[in-house]
N, CA, C and O atoms as a CHARMM CRD file, in Angstrom:
* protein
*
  124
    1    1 UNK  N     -8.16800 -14.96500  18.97300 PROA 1      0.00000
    2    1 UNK  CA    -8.55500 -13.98900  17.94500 PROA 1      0.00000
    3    1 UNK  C     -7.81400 -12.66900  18.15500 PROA 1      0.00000
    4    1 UNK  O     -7.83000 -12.03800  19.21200 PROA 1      0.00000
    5    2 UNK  N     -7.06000 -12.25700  16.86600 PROA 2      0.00000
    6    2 UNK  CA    -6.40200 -10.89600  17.06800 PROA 2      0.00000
    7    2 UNK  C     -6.98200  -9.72100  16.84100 PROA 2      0.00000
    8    2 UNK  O     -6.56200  -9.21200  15.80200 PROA 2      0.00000
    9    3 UNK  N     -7.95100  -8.95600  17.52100 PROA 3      0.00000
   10    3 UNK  CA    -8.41300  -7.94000  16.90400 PROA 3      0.00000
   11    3 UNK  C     -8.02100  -6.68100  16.01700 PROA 3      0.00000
   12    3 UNK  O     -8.58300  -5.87900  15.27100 PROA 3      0.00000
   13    4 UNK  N     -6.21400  -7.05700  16.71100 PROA 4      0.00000
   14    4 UNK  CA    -5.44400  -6.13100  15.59700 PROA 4      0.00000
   15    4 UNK  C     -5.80200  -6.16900  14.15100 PROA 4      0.00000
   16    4 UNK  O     -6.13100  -5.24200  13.41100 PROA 4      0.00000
   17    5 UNK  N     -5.62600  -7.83100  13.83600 PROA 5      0.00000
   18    5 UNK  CA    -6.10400  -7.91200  12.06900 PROA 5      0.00000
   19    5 UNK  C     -6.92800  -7.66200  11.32700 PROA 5      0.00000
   20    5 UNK  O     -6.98100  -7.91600  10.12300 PROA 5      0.00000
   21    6 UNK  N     -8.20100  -6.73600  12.48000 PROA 6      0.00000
   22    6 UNK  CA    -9.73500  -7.08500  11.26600 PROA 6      0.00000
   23    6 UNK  C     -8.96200  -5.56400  10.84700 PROA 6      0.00000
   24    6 UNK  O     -8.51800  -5.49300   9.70200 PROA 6      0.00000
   25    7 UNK  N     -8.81000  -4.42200  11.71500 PROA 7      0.00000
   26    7 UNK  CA    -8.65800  -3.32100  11.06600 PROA 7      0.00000
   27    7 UNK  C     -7.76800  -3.40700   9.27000 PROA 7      0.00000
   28    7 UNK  O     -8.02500  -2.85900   8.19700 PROA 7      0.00000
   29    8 UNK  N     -6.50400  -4.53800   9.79200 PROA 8      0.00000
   30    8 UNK  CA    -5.65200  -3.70800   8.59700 PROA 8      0.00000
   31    8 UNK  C     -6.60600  -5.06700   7.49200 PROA 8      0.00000
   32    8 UNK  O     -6.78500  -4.49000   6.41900 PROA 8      0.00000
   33    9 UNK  N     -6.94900  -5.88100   7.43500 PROA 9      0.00000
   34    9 UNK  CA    -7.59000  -6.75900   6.66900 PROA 9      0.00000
   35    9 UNK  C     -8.59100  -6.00400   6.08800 PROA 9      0.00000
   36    9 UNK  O     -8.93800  -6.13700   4.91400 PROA 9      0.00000
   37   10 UNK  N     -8.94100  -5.42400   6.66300 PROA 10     0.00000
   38   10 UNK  CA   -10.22900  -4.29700   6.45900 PROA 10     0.00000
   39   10 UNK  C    -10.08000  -2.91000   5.26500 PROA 10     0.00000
   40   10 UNK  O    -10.68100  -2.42100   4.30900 PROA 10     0.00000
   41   11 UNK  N     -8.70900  -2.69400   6.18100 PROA 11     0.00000
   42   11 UNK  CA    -7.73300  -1.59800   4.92300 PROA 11     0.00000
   43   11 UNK  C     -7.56100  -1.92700   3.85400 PROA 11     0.00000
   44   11 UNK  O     -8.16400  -1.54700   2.85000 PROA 11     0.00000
   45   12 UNK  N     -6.52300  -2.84500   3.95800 PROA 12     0.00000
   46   12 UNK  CA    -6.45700  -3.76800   2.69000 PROA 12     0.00000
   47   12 UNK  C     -7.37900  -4.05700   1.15300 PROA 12     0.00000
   48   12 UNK  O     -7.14600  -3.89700  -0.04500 PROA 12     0.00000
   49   13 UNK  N     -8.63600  -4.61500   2.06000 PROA 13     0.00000
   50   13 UNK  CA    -9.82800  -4.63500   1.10700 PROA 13     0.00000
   51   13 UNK  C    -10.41100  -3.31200   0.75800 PROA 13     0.00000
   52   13 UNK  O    -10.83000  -3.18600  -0.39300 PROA 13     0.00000
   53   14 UNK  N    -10.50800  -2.21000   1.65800 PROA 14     0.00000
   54   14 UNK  CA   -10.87100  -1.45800   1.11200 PROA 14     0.00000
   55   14 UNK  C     -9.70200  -0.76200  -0.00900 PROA 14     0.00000
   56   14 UNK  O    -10.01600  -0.53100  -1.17600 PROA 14     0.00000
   57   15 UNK  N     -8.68200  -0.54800   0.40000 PROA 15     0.00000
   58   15 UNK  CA    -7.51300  -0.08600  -0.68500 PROA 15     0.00000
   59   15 UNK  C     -7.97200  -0.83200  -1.62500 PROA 15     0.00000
   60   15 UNK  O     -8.65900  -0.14500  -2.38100 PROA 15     0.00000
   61   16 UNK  N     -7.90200  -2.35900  -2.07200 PROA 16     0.00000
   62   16 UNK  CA    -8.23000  -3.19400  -3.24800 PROA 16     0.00000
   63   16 UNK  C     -9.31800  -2.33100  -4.44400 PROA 16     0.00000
   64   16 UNK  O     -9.15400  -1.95300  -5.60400 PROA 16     0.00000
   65   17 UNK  N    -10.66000  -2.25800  -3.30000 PROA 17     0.00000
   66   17 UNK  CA   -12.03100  -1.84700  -4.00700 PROA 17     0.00000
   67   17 UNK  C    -11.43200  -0.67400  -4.55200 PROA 17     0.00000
   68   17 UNK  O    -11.59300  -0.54800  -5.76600 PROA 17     0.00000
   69   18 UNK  N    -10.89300   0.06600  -4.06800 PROA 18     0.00000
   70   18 UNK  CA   -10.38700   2.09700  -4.01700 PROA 18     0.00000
   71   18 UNK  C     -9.73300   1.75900  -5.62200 PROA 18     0.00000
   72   18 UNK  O    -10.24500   2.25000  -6.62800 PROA 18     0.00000
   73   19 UNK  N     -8.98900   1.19700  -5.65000 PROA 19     0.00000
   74   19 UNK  CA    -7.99900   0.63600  -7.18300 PROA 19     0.00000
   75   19 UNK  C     -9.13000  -0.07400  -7.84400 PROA 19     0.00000
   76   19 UNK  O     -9.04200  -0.05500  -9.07200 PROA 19     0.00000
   77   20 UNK  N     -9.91300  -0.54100  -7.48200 PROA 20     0.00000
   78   20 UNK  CA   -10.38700  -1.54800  -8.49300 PROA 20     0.00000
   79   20 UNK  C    -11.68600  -0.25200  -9.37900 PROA 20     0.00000
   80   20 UNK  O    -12.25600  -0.49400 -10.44300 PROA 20     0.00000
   81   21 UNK  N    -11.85600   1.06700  -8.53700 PROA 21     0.00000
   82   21 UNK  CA   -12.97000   1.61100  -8.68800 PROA 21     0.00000
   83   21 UNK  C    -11.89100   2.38100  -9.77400 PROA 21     0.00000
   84   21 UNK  O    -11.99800   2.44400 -10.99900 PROA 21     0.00000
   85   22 UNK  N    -11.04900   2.82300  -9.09100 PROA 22     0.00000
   86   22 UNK  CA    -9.98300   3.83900  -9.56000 PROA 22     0.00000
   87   22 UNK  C     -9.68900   3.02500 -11.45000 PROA 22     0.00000
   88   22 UNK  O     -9.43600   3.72700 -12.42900 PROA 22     0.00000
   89   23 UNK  N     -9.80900   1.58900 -11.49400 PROA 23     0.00000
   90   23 UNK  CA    -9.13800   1.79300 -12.78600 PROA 23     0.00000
   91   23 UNK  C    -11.15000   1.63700 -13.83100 PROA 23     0.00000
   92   23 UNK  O    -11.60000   1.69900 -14.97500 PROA 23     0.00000
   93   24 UNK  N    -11.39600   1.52600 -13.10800 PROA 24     0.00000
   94   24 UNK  CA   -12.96800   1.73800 -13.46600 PROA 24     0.00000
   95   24 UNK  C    -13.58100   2.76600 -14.28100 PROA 24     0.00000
   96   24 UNK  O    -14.26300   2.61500 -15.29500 PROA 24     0.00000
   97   25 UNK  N    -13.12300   4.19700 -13.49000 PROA 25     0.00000
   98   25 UNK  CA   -13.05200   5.13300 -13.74300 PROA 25     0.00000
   99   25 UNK  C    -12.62800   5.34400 -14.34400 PROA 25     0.00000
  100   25 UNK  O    -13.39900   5.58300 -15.27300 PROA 25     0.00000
  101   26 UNK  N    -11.16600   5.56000 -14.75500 PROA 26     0.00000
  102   26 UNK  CA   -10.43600   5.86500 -15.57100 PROA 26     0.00000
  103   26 UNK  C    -11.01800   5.00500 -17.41200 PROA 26     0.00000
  104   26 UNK  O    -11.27800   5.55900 -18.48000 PROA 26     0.00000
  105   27 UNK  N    -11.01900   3.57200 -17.03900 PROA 27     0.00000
  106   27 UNK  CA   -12.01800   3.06900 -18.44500 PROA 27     0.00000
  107   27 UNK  C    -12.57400   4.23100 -18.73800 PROA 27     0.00000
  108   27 UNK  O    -11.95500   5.15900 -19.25900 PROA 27     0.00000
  109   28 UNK  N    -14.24500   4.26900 -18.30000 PROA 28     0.00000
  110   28 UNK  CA   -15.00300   4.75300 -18.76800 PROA 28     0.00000
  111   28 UNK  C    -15.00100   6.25800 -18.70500 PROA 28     0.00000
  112   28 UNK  O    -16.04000   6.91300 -18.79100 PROA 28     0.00000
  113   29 UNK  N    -13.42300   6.96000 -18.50400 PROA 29     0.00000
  114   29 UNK  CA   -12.72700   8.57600 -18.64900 PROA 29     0.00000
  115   29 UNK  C    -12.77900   8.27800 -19.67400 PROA 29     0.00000
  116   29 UNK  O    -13.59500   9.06300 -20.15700 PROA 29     0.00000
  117   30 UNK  N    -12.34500   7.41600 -20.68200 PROA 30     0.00000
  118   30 UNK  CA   -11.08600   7.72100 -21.67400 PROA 30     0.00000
  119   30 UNK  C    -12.01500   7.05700 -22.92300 PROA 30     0.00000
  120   30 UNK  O    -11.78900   7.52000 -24.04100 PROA 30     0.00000
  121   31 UNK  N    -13.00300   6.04600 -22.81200 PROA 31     0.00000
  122   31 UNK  CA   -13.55700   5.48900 -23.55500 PROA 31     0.00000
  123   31 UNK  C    -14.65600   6.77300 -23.77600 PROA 31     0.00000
  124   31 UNK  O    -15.57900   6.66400 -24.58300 PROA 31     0.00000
């Protein structure tokens, strides 16, 4: 087990959610 990977796996997903909130937002800006 690499413990290196949970961090950036971890990043990753959170970056994902960060964009997924980010275009979320922006919808319900503009609508």
């Amino acid at each position: 087990m690499e413990e290196s990977n949970v961090p950036t796996c971890r990043h990753e997903l959170v970056a994902t959610m960060h964009v997924k909130v980010q275009k979320l937002f922006l919808i319900h800006a503009t609508s």
